[in-house]
N, C-alpha and C positions, 0 to 999 in steps of 0.2 A: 330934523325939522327946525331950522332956526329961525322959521318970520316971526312964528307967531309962539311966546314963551308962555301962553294960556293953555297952550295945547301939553303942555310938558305935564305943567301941572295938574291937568283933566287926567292924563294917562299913568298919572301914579296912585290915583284912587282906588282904595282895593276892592279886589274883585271884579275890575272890571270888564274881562274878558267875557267871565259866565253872565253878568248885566246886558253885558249889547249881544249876546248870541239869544239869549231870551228876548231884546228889544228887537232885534233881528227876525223873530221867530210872529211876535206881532205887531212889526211893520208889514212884512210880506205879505201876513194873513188881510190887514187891513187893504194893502194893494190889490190883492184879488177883489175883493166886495167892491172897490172902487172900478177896479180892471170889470165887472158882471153890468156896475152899470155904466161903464164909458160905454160898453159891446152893444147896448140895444141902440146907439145910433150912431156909433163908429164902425165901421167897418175892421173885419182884424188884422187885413194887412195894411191900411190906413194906421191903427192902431201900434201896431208894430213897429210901421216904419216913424211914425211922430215918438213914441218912448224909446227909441233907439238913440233918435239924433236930441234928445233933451240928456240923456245919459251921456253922449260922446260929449257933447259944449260944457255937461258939468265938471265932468272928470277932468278933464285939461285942469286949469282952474285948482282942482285936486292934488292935481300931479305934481305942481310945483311945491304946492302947502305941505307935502309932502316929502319933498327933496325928491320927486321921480322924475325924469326924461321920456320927451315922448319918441326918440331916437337912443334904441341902445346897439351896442357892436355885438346885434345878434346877426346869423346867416339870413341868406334870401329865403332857404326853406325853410325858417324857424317864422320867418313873417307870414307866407303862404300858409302853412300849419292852422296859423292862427286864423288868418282870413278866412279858411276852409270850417275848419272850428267853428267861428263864428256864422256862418253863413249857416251851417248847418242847424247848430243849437240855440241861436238867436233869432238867423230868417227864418229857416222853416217849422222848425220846434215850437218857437211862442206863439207864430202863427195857428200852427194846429192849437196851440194849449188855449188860444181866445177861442176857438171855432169850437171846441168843446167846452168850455166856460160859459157861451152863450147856449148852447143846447141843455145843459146837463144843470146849471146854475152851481153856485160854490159851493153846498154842500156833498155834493156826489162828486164832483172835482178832486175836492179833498180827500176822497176815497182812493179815485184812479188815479192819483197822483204819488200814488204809496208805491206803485209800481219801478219807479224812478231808480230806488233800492236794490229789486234781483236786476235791473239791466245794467245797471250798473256792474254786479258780482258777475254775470254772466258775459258782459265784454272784456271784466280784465281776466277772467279767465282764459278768453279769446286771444286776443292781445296781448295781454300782459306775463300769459303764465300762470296767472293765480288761480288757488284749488277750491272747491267748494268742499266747507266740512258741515255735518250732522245737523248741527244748531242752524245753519244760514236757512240750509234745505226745507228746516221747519218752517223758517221766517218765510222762506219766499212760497211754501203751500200757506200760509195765513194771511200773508199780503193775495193772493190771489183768489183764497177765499173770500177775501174783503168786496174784491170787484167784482165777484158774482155776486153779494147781496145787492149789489146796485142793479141787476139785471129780475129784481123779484117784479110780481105780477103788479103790485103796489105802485112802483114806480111806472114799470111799463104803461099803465093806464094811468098817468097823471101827465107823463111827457110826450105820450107816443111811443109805441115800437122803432119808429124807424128815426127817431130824434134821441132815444135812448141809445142804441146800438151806434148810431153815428159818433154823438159825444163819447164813449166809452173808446171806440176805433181810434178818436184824433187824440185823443187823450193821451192810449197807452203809445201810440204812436209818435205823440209832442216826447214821451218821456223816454221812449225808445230812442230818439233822434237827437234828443239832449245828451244823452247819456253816450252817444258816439260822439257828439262834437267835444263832452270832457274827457271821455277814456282816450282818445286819439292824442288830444294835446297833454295829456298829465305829467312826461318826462320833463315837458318844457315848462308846464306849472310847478316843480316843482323846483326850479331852479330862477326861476324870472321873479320880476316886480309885479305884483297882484295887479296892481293898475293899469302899469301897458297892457298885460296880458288882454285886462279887459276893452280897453280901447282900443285894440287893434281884432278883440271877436267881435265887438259892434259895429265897429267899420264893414267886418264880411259880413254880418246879417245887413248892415245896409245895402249893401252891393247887393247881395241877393235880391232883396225886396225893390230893390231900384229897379232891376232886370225885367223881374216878374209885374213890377206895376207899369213900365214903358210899353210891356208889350199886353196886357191886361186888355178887355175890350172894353171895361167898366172902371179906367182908370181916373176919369173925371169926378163918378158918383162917389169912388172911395175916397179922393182926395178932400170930397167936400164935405165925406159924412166925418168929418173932423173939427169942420167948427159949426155944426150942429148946433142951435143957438141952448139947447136944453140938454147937451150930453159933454160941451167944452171944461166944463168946469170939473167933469169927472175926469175928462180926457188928460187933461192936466195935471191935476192931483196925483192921480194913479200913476204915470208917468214920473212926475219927482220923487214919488213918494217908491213905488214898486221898482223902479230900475236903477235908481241913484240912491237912492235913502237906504235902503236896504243894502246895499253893493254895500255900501259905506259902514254900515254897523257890522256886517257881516266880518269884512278885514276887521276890523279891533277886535272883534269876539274871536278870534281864528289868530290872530297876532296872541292875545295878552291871555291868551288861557289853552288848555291842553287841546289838540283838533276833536277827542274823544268826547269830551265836557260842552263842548261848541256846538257840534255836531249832533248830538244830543238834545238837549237847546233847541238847534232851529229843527229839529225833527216835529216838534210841537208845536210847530205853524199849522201842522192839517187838524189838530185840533182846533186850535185858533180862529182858521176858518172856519170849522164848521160851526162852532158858538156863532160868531159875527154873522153867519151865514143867515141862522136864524133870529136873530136879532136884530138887523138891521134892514136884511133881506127879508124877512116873514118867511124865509124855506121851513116845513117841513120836519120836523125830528120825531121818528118814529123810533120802533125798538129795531129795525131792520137796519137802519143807520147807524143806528148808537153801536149795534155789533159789526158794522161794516170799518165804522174809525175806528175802533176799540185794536179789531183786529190787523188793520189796516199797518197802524203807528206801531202798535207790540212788535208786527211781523217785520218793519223794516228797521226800530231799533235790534231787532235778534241777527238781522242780516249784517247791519253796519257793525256790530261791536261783538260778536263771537266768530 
C-alpha cells in the first residue's frame, strides 16, 4: 500500500484485527435496521440492484489504495465462477434476504439468519468432502430450534401466518443460496485478492438483477421506489454503510487477526441486530426471542468452531 503512509501507521495499532471484526459485527447489524427501513419504500430488487452498484464504484477506488488490479492472470473459468457466485449470492440471495427483512422485521431476521452456519457445514460436506462431527450436529439442532421459536403463536398473530411463514421461507432460502454462491467459489477465495474476488461477485449479482428487472413487468415502479423522497436517505446510508463499510472492516478483521477470533466477532451481528432491532425499530423482545437468539448464535458458534 504505498499512496497513503497513514494507512501503514493505522494498521500497526494493536489489536486490530479483533477491533474491526467486532466493528464489522456492528456495522452490518446497523445496515440491516437501515436495510428494514429503506424496504418499506424500496422495492428489494431495486434495492439490491442500487447497493450493488454503490459497492462496485467504491471498491475500484479501494483496489488501488490497496495495491489490487482489477485484471488478474486468472482463467476464463475462474471469472465465470465468480460471476456465477455472485449472481447467485448477491442477485438472488440478498434479494430474498430484503423480501424477508420486510416481512419478518430485524429482529426475527436475526434469528433465521443463524441458519447460514449448518448450510454452510452441509455444502462443504457436499462439495468439499468435509464431515460432520458430534458438537456441529448439536449446533445445527440448536440453530434450528432457534427458527422454530420464530414460528410460535405470538409471533403468528402479530405478523400474520402467511407473512410469517413467507419471511422465514426467503430467509432460510437467501442463506441457503448464499451459502452455495460461497461454498462453490472457496478454492478460488482462498487463493485470490479479497477484492477482486468481490468485484467481480457484484458485477454477477448485477447482471442477474439487470436480467430480471429488463424483463420485470413492474420495472418502472421498482426503479422509482428508489428515490422515494422519504426512504432515499435510508436507501443510501444502508448501501455505503451495509455493502462497502462493512466489506471493508470485514478484510482488516480477517487480514490482521486469526479467521477463528474474526469469525467469531462478526457472529455477534445477530445479536447486534436484535438490540438495534428493538431500539431503534420498537420490535418486540419477548422471552420467546431472547431464547430464539440465545440459541440461535451459541448453535452457530458450536458449528463454526468444533
Amino acid at each position: 500500500m504505498p499512496h497513503f503512509p497513514l494507512i501503514h501507521i493505522a494498521l500497526a495499532l494493536p489489536n486490530l484485527g479483533e477491533t474491526f471484526a467486532l466493528v464489522t459485527a456492528v456495522t452490518w447489524s446497523l445496515a440491516v435496521i437501515l436495510f428494514k427501513k429503506s424496504g418499506e419504500t424500496a422495492h428489494p430488487i431495486g434495492l439490491n440492484l442500487f447497493k450493488n452498484f454503490v459497492a462496485m464504484v467504491l471498491i475500484l477506488p479501494t483496489m488501488w489504495l490497496f495495491g489490487e488490479t482489477l485484471f488478474r492472470p486468472a482463467g476464463t473459468d475462474e471469472y465465470l465462477l465468480l460471476l456465477v457466485s455472485g449472481g447467485l449470492g448477491i442477485g438472488v440471495a440478498d434479494t430474498l434476504f430484503f423480501m424477508s427483512l420486510n416481512r419478518l422485521g430485524a429482529g426475527l431476521s436475526a434469528i433465521v439468519d443463524c441458519l447460514y452456519s449448518p448450510f454452510i457445514i452441509g455444502l462443504s460436506m457436499f462439495f468439499l468432502g468435509e464431515s460432520l462431527n458430534f458438537w456441529q450436529a448439536i449446533g445445527v439442532v440448536m440453530i434450528i430450534s432457534a427458527v422454530l421459536t420464530a414460528t410460535s403463536r405470538q409471533e403468528s398473530s402479530r405478523l400474520g401466518r402467511k407473512n410469517l411463514w413467507l419471511g422465514i421461507l426467503f430467509g432460510a432460502l437467501a442463506m441457503g443460496i448464499n451459502a452455495i454462491g460461497i461454498v462453490i467459489v472457496k478454492p478460488l477465495l482462498d487463493r485470490s485478492p479479497l477484492l477482486w474476488v468481490t468485484e467481480y461477485r457484484l458485477l454477477g449479482g448485477m447482471l442477474v438483477l439487470a436480467v430480471v428487472l429488463l424483463f420485470h413487468p413492474r420495472r418502472r415502479p421498482i426503479v422509482g421506489s428508489l428515490i422515494h423522497r422519504s426512504g432515499w436517505k435510508y436507501t443510501i446510508s444502508a448501501a455505503f454503510v451495509g455493502t462497502y463499510l462493512s466489506l471493508i472492516f470485514w478484510l482488516i478483521g480477517m487480514k490482521f487477526t486469526q479467521a477463528s477470533i474474526a469469525a467469531s466477532l462478526n457472529q455477534t451481528s445477530n445479536i447486534f441486530v436484535f438490540i438495534f432491532a428493538a431500539w431503534f425499530l420498537r420490535e418486540p423482545i419477548n422471552r420467546t426471542r431472547v431464547i430464539g437468539i440465545i440459541l440461535g448464535v451459541a448453535g452457530a458458534l458450536i458449528v463454526t468452531f468444533t
